[in-house]
C-alpha positions as CSV (number, residue, x, y, z in Angstrom):
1,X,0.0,0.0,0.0
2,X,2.6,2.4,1.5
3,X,6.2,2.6,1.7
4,X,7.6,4.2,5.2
5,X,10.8,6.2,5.1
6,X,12.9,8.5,7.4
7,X,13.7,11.1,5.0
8,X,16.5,14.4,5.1
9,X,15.6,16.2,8.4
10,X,14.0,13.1,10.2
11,X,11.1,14.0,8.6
12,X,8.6,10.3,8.9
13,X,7.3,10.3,5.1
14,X,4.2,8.0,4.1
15,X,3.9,7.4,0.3
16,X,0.4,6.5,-0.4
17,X,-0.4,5.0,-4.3
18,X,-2.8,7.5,-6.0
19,X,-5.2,4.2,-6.3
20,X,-5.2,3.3,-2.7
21,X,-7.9,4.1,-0.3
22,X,-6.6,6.9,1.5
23,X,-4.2,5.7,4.6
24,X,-5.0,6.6,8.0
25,X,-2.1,5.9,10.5
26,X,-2.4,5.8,14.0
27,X,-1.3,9.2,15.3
28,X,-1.2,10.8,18.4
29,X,-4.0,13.5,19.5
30,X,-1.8,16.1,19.7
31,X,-0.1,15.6,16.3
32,X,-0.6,18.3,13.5
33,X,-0.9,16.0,10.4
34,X,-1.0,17.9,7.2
35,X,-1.0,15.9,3.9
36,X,1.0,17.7,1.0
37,X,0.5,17.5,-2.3
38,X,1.1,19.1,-5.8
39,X,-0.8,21.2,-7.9
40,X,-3.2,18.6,-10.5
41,X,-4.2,16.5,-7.8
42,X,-6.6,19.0,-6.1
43,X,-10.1,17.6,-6.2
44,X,-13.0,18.9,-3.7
45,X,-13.4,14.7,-3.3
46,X,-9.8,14.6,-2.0
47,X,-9.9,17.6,0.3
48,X,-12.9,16.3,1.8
49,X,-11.6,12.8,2.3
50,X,-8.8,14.2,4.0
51,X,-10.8,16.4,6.3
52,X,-12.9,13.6,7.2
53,X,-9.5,11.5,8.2
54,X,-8.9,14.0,10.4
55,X,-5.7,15.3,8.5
56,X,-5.4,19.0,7.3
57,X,-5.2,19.2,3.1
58,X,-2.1,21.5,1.8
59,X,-3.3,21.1,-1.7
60,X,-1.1,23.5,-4.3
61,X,-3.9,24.4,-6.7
62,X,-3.4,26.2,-9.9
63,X,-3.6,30.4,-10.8
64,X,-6.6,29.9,-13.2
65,X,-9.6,29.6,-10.8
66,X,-11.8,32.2,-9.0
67,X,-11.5,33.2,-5.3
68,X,-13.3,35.3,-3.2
69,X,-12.7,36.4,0.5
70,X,-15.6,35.2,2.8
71,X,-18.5,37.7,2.9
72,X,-17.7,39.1,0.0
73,X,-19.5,38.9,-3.2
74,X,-17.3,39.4,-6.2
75,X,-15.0,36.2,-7.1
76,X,-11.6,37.7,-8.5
77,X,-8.7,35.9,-10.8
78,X,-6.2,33.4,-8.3
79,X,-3.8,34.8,-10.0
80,X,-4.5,38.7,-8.9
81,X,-4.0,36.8,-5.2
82,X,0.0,37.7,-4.4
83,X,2.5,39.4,-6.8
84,X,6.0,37.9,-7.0
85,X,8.5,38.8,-4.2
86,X,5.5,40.7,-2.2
87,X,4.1,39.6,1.1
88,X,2.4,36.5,1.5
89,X,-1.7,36.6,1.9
90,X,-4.0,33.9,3.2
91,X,-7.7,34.4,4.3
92,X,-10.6,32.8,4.2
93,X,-12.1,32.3,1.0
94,X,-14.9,30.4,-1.2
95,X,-13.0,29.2,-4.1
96,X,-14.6,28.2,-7.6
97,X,-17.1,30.8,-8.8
98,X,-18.7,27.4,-10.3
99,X,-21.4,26.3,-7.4
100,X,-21.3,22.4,-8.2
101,X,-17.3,22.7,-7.7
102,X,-17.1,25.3,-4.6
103,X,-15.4,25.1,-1.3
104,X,-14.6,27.4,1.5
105,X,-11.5,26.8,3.1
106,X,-8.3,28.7,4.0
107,X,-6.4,30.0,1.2
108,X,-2.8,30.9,1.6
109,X,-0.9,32.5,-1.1
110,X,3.1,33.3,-1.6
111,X,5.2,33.8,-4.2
112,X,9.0,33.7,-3.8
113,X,12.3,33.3,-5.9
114,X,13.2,31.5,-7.9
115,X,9.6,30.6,-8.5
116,X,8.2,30.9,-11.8
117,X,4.7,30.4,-10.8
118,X,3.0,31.5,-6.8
119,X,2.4,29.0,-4.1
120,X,-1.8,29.2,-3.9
121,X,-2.7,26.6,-0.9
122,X,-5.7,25.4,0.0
123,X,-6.3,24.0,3.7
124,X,-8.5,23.9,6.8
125,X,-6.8,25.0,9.0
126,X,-7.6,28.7,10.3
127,X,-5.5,31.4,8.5
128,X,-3.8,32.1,11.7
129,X,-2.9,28.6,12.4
130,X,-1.3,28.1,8.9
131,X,2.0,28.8,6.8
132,X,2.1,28.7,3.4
133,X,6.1,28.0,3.5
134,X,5.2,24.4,4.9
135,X,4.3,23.9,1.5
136,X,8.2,23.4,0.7
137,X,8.4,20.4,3.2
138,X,7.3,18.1,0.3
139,X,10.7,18.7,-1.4
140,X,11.9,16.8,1.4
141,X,9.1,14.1,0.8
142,X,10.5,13.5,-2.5
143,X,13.2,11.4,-1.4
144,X,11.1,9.3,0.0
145,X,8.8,8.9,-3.3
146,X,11.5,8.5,-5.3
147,X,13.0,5.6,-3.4
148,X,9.3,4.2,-3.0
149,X,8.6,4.1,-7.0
150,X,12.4,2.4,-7.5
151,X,11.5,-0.6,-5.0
152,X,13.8,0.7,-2.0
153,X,11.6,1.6,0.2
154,X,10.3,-0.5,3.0
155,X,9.5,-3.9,0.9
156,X,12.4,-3.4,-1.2
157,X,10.0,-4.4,-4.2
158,X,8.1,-2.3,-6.7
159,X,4.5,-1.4,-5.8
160,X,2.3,-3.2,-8.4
């Protein structure tokens, strides 16, 4: 199902295969578990399933959506959200101007160097309890994938 690995920091990395159920470990109550991913695998499906696992989505979606701040009424371009080497922003915000594919979650938004494209996160956790630079912990996950997919990992044969 999964391949277990201590990765570059000490960081415990679980590699789940994209047709698996979702994997729920066992976890302490007072862990923070927040499950990374990149941007094309955002679906409101996924976010919800994570949610209801009790883990914390920090799905990288893509600049050409809609957003708008909770409470108001006008949805604006994701990619108006931050501008390149400017503060951060993250906020509440209903997401998908399309009703039959909206969600209202926290939205947290940087854009750094040498990034050709802004970091737009979505999550549910509170904006104040959120960072949108945790998004760069799955660079260290890739380690872990990478050795998964090449049969390393754990069973030290390929997932079929």
């Amino acid at each position: 199902m999964g391949g277990h690995r201590r990765c570059q920091h000490n960081v415990l990395t679980t590699v789940v295969e994209p047709t698996s159920p979702i994997y729920k470990p066992p976890q302490p109550a007072d862990w923070l578990v927040i499950v990374l991913a990149d941007r094309g695998l955002y679906a409101r499906w996924l976010f919800q399933a994570i949610v209801a696992r009790q883990g914390h989505p920090f799905l990288r979606i893509n600049q050409q959506g809609q957003y708008r701040p909770t409470g108001q009424t006008r949805f604006r371009p994701l990619s108006t959200v931050v501008c390149r080497g400017a503060d951060g922003w993250k906020g509440a915000v209903d997401c998908f101007a399309g009703s039959s594919c909206r969600l209202t979650y926290t939205l947290l938004a940087q854009w750094t160097e040498p990034h050709t494209d802004p970091w737009l996160i979505m999550t549910d956790l509170p904006p104040a309890a959120a960072d949108a630079a945790w998004y760069g912990l799955r660079a260290w996950i890739e380690c872990g994938f990478k050795d998964y997919i090449s049969g390393v990992a754990g069973t030290g044969s390929r997932p079929r």
